[in-house]
C-alpha positions in Angstrom: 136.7 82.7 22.6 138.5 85.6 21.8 138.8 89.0 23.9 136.2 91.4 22.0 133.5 88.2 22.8 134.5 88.1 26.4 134.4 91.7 26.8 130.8 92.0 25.7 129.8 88.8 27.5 131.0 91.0 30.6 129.9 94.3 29.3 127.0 95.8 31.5 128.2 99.8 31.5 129.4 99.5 34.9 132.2 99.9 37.2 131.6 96.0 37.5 132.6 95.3 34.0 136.1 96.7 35.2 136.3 94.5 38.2 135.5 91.2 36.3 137.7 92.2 33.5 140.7 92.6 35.7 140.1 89.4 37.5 139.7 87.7 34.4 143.0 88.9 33.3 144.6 88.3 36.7 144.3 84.8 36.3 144.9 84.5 32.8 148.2 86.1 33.6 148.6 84.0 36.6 147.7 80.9 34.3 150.4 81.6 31.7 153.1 82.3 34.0 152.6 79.4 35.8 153.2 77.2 32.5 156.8 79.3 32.5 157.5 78.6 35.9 156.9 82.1 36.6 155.3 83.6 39.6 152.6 86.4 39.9 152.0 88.8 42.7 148.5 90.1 43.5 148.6 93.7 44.4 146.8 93.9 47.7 146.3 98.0 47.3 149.0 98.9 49.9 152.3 97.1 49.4 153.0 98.3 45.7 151.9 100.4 42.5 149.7 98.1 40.1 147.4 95.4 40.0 150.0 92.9 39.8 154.1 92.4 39.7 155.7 89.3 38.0 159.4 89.7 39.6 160.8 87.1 36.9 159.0 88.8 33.9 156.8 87.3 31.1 157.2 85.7 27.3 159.9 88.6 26.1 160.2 90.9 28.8 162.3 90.9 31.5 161.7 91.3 35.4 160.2 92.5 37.1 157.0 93.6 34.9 154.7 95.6 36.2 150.6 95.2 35.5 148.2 98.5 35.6 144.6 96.8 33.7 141.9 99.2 32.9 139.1 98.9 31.0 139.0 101.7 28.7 142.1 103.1 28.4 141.9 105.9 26.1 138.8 107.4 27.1 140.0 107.6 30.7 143.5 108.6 29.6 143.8 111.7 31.9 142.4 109.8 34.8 145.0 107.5 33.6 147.8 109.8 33.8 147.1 112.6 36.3 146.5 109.9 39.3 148.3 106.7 38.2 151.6 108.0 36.4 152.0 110.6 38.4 151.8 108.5 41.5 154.5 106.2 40.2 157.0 108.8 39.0 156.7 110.5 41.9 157.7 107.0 43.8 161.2 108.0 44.9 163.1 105.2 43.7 160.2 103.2 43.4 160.4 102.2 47.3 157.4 100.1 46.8 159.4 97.5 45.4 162.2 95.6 46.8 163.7 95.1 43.3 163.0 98.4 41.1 161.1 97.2 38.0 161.9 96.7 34.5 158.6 97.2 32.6 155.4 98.4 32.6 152.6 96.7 31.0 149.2 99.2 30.9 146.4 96.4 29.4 143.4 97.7 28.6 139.7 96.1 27.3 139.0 98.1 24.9 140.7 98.9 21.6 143.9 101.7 21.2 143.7 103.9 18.1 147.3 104.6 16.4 147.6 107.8 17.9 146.9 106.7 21.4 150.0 104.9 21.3 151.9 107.9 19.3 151.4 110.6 22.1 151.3 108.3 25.4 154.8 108.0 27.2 157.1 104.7 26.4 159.1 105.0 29.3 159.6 106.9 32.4 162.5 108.2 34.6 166.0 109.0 33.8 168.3 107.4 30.9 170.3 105.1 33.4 167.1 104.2 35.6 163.9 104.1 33.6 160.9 102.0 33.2 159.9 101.2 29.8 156.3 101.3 28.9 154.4 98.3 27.1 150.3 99.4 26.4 148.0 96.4 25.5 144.9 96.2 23.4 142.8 93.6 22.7 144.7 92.5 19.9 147.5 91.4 22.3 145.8 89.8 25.1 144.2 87.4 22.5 148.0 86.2 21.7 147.9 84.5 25.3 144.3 83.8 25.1 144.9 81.8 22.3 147.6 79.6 23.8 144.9 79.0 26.6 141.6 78.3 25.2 140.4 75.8 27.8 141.7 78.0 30.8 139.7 80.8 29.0 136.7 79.5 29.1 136.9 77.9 32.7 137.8 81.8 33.9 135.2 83.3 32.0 132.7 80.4 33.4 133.3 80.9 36.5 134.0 84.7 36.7 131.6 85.5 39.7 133.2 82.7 42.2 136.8 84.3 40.9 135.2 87.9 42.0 134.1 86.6 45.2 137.5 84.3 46.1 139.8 87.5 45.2 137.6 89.8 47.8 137.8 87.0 50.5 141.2 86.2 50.3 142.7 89.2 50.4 145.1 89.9 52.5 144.9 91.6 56.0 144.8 95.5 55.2 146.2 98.0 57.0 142.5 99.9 56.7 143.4 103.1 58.8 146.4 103.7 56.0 144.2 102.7 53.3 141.6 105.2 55.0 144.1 107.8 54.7 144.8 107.6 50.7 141.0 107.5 50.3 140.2 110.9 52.3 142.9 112.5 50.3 140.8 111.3 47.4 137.4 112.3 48.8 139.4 116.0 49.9 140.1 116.1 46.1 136.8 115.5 45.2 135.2 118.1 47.1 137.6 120.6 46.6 136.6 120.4 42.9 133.4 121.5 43.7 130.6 118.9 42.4 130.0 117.5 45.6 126.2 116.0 47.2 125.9 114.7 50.9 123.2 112.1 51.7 122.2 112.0 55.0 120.8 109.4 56.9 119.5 108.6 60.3 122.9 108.3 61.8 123.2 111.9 61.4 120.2 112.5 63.2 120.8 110.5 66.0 124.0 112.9 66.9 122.0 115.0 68.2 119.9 112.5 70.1 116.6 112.3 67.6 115.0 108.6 68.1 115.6 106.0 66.0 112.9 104.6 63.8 112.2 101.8 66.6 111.6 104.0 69.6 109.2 106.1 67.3 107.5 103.5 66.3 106.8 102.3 69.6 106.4 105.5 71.2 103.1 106.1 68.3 102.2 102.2 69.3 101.8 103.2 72.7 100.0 106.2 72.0 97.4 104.4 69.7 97.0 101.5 72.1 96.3 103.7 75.0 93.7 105.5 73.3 92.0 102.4 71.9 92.2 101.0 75.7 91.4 104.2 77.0 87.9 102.9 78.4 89.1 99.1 78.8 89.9 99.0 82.5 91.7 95.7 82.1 94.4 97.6 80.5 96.6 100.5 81.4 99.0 102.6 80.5 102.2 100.6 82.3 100.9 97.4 80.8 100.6 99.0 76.9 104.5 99.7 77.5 105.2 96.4 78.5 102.8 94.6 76.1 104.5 96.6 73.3 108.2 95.9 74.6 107.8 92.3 74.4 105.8 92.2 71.2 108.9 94.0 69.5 111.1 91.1 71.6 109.0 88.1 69.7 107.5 89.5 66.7 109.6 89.2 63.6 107.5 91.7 61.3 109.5 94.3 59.3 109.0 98.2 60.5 107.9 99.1 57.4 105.2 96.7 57.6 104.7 97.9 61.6 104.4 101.7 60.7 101.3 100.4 58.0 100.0 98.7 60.5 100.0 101.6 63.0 98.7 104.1 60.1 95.7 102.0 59.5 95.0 102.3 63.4 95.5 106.0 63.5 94.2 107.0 60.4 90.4 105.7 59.9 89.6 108.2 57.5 91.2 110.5 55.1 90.5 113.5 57.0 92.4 112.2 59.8 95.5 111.9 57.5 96.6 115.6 59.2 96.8 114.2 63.0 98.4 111.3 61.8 101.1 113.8 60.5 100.8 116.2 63.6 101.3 112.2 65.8 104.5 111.9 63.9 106.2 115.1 64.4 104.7 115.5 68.0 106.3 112.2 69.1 109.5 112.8 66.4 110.8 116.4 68.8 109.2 115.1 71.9 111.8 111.8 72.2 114.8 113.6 71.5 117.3 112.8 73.9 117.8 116.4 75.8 121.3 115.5 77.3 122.8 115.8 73.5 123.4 119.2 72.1 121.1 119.6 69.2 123.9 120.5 67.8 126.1 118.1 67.8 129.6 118.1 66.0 128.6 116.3 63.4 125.7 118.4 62.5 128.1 121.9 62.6 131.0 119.6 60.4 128.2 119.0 57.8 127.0 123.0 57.8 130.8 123.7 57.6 131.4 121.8 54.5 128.2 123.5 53.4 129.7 126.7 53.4 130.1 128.6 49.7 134.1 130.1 49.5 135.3 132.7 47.6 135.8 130.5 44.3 132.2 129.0 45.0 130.1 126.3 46.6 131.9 123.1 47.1 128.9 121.3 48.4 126.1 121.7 45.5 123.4 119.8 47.2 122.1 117.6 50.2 120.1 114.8 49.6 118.3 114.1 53.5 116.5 111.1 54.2 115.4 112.5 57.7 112.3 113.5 58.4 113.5 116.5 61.2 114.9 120.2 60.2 117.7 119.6 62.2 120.1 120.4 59.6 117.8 123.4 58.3 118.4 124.9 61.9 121.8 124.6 61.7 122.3 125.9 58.2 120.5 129.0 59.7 122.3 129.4 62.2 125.8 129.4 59.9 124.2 132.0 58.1 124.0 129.7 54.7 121.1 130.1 52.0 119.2 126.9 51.7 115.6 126.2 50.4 113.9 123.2 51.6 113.1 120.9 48.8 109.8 118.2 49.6 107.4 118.1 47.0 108.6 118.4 42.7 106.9 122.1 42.6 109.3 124.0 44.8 112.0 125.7 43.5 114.8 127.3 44.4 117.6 130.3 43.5 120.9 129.4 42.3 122.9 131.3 45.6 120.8 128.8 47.4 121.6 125.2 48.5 119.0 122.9 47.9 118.1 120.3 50.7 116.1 117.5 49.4 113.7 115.4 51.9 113.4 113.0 49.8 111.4 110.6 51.8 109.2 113.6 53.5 109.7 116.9 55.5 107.9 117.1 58.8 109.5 120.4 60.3 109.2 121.6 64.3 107.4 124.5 63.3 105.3 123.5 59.8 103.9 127.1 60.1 107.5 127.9 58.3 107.0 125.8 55.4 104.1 125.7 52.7 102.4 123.0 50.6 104.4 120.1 53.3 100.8 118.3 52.8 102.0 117.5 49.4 104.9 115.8 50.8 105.4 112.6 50.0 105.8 110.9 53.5 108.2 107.3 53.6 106.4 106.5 56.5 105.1 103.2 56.1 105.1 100.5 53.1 102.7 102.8 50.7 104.6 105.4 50.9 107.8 103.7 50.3 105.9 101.4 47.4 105.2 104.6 46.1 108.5 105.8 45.4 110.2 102.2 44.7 107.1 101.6 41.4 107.4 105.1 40.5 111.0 105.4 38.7 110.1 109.0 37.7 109.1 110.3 40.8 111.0 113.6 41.6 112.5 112.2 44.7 114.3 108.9 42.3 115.1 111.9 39.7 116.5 113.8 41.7 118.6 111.2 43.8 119.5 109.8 40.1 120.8 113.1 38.9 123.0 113.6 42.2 124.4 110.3 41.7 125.3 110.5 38.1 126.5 114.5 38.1 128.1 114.9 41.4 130.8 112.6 43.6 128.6 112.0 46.7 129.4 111.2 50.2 126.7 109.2 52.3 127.2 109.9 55.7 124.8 108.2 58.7 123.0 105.8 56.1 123.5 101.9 56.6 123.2 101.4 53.1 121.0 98.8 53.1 117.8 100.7 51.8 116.5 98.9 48.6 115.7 102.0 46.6 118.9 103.6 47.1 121.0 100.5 46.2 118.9 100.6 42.9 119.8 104.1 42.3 123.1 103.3 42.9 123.1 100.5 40.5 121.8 102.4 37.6 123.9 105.2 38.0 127.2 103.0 38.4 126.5 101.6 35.0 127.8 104.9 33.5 131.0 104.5 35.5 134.4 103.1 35.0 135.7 103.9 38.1 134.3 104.6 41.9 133.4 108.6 42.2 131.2 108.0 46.0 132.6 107.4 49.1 130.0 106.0 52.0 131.2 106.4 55.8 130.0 102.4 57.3 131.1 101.2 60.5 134.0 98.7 61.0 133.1 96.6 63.2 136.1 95.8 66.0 137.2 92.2 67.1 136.5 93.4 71.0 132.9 94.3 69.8 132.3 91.3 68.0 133.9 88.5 70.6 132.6 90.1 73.4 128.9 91.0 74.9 128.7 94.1 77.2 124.8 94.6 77.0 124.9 93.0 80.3 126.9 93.8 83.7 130.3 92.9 83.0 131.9 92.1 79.8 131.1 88.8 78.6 133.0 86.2 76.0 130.4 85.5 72.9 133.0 84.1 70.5 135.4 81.2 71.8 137.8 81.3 68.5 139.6 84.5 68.4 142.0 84.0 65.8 138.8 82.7 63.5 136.8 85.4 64.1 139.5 87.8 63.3 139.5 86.0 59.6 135.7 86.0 59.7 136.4 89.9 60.1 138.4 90.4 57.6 136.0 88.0 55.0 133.5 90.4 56.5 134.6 93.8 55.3 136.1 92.5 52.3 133.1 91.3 50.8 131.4 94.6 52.1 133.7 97.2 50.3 133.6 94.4 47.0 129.9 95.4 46.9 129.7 98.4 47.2 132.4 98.9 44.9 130.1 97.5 42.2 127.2 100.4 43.1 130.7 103.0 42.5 131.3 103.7 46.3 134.2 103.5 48.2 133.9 102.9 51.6 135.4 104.7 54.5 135.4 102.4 57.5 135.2 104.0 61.2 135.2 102.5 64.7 134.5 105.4 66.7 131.3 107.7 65.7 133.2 111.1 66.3 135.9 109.8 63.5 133.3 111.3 60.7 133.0 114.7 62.2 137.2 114.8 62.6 137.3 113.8 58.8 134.6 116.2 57.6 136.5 119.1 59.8 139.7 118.2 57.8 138.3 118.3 54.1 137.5 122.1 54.9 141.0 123.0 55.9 
């Protein structure tokens, strides 16, 4: 098996093709320097430049060596240069290493055309302290493959396992100093003006709007008590309780609940409109009143929102809320936004488009027009809807965010089918992550101990084991959603996202 076969055995378009390429070569590497009595050192993303370090050097060259693997090197030769060369010449003294490298070996998937090699840099830094620069094509990773033939094959085999080992044993990170290099990439991002926001219910909830559960119950209760309404073996405090502990032992999903609960209030298609009116009444009506509506995170989003003198950074939102919330907020920031709900409506190029992409149902729908034709994510037909309709205007529109724009998913769990899918097509145009999701770390005092009840409780008796069950945890977490072309920005604390969104506008 040579490496133009294993290439295109790996080859699916996506940022994943990069990831199992590298780890391929990673052990391959590993493999032959083993045979030389030679040791390898995975980079861990904090400790040093590269994606690996072989302090004794390999075959010809001397130590240390440096390893940089990407997977089409020429095409992404200014990525290649403006973020990774620049970052190590600007190393003073190279301080990540403890013994300043030798050589620099750039290995890339794809083939390198003559002139590729003619205007890239052989060496870098001054005549008595320089590194010299080795670049790699196919053509010479198959001189190793070929001394490995067996090994090949048992990597290649087993390349998904490999993926998987390398995420979970990884190294501790230092994730608040990894954080920080990410932001300054996200800041970069933005400030280069093709930027999306999806919002999610976490957003929402900042400003004390109900989460799907307590709206689903509240519209439970509200059918229930109308269908007892006459039944004097039934009243109102029992429907409460009756509905609290059918939550507590059913096991059915909430998408399949809110059908359920549409069936009941909706017996005919005229009814479809106070079924709508149900929804929003109970939506406003269970906001918690003792948080600002708006909250800080709401006014960092509108900030970031807000068009500078060289332009818009922020080019669209992408809402999966069903509230105006941020519409109210835009107003009152004195930004231009239209409302986007239904494939018809357009809007002008000063304004910033808001897509409710799984329904609108404002305060006040006297505001809006044509909302009926909304499609509303409610229960499972409306969601089925969307999911079996890949050219609906909401997937198109989501799609084209995704593929166009670097996007930053703020309040979302990242869990919701449709959107990983999304995701997963759009990633296969990628060679490198371009999103960045905000997903909460969880803590070790939060995960060993149970405060639900009076007093803080021990729930976990092996510390130190659930510390390394953490760490598996979140590794295995940002190695997924590295395949979809997001990198995750981890938080504890909720009012970390707001103090990060305040900084990128600064």
């Amino acid at each position: 098996m040579i490496i133009d076969d294993i290439v295109a055995k790996i080859d699916d378009g996506g940022v994943s093709s990069y990831h199992s390429f590298e780890v391929f070569v990673l052990n391959l590497l590993k493999h032959h320097l083993l045979l030389q009595n030679k040791s390898l050192a995975i980079s861990d993303g904090q400790d040093f430049l590269g994606d690996a370090f072989a302090p004794e050097g390999i075959d010809e060259f001397e130590g240390p060596v440096i390893f940089e693997i990407k997977y089409n090197l020429e095409r992404g030769m200014k990525i290649f240069q403006d973020t990774f060369l620049s970052r190590f010449i600007s190393s003073a003294n190279y301080k990540f290493f403890e013994i300043k490298p030798k050589n620099l070996i750039v290995i890339s998937a794809k083939p390198l055309s003559k002139k590729f090699r003619s205007i890239m840099p052989v060496a870098i830094g001054t005549a008595n302290n320089y590194v010299k620069i080795t670049y790699w094509g196919p053509e010479d990773l198959n001189k190793i493959v070929s001394q490995h033939r067996a090994k090949t094959n048992e990597i290649v085999n087993n390349l998904f396992s490999l993926r998987i080992e390398a995420a979970v044993t990884k190294a501790p990170s230092n994730w608040s100093a990894e954080r920080a290099e990410i932001i300054a990439k996200l800041k970069e991002s933005y400030d280069r003006g093709q930027f999306t926001l999806f919002l999610g219910a976490g957003v929402s909830s900042s400003a004390g709007m109900p989460n799907w559960d307590n709206l689903l119950n509240s519209l439970f209760v509200a059918y229930l008590t109308r269908e007892f309404d006459k039944d004097k073996a039934i009243d109102g405090s029992d429907i409460n309780e009756l509905v609290a502990r059918l939550n507590t032992v059913s096991e059915s999903s909430a998408l399949m609940g809110a059908r359920y609960l549409r069936k009941g209030l909706v017996g005919s298609p005229a009814e479809t409109d106070s079924f709508v009116s149900a929804i929003t009444e109970s939506l406003y009506e269970l906001r918690n009143k003792d948080l600002d509506i708006d909250s800080r995170l709401l006014r960092a989003i509108a900030a970031t929102c807000m068009p500078r003198r060289t332009g818009a950074r922020v080019r669209s939102v992408v809402n999966y809320n069903f509230d105006d919330l941020l519409e109210k907020q835009l107003t009152k920031t004195g930004i231009a936004y239209r409302s986007v709900y239904t494939e018809t409506e357009v809007y002008d190029p000063d304004e910033l488009p808001v897509y409710h992409v799984h329904g609108f149902l404002p305060e006040d729908r006297s505001k809006y027009s044509a909302l009926e034709n909304s499609t509303l994510v409610f229960s499972e037909e409306g969601y089925h809807h969307i999911y079996t309709n890949a050219y609906h205007w909401s997937n198109l529109v989501q799609l084209n965010c995704l593929r166009e724009n670097n996007c930053l998913m703020i309040g979302l769990s990242m869990t919701d089918p449709n959107l990983r899918r999304l995701m997963d097509i759009s990633a296969r145009s990628l060679e490198q992550n371009k999103h960045f999701a905000f997903m909460k770390r969880l803590s070790l005092d939060d995960f060993c101990y149970d405060t639900t009840g009076p007093g803080k409780k021990s729930a976990i008796r092996n510390i130190d084991g659930a510390e390394k069950f953490l760490d598996t945890h979140h590794a295995l977490n940002e190695a997924l959603m590295r395949e979809l072309g997001v990198t995750v920005l981890w938080y504890e604390r909720y009012d970390e996202i707001p103090e990060i969104l305040e900084g990128l506008i600064k």
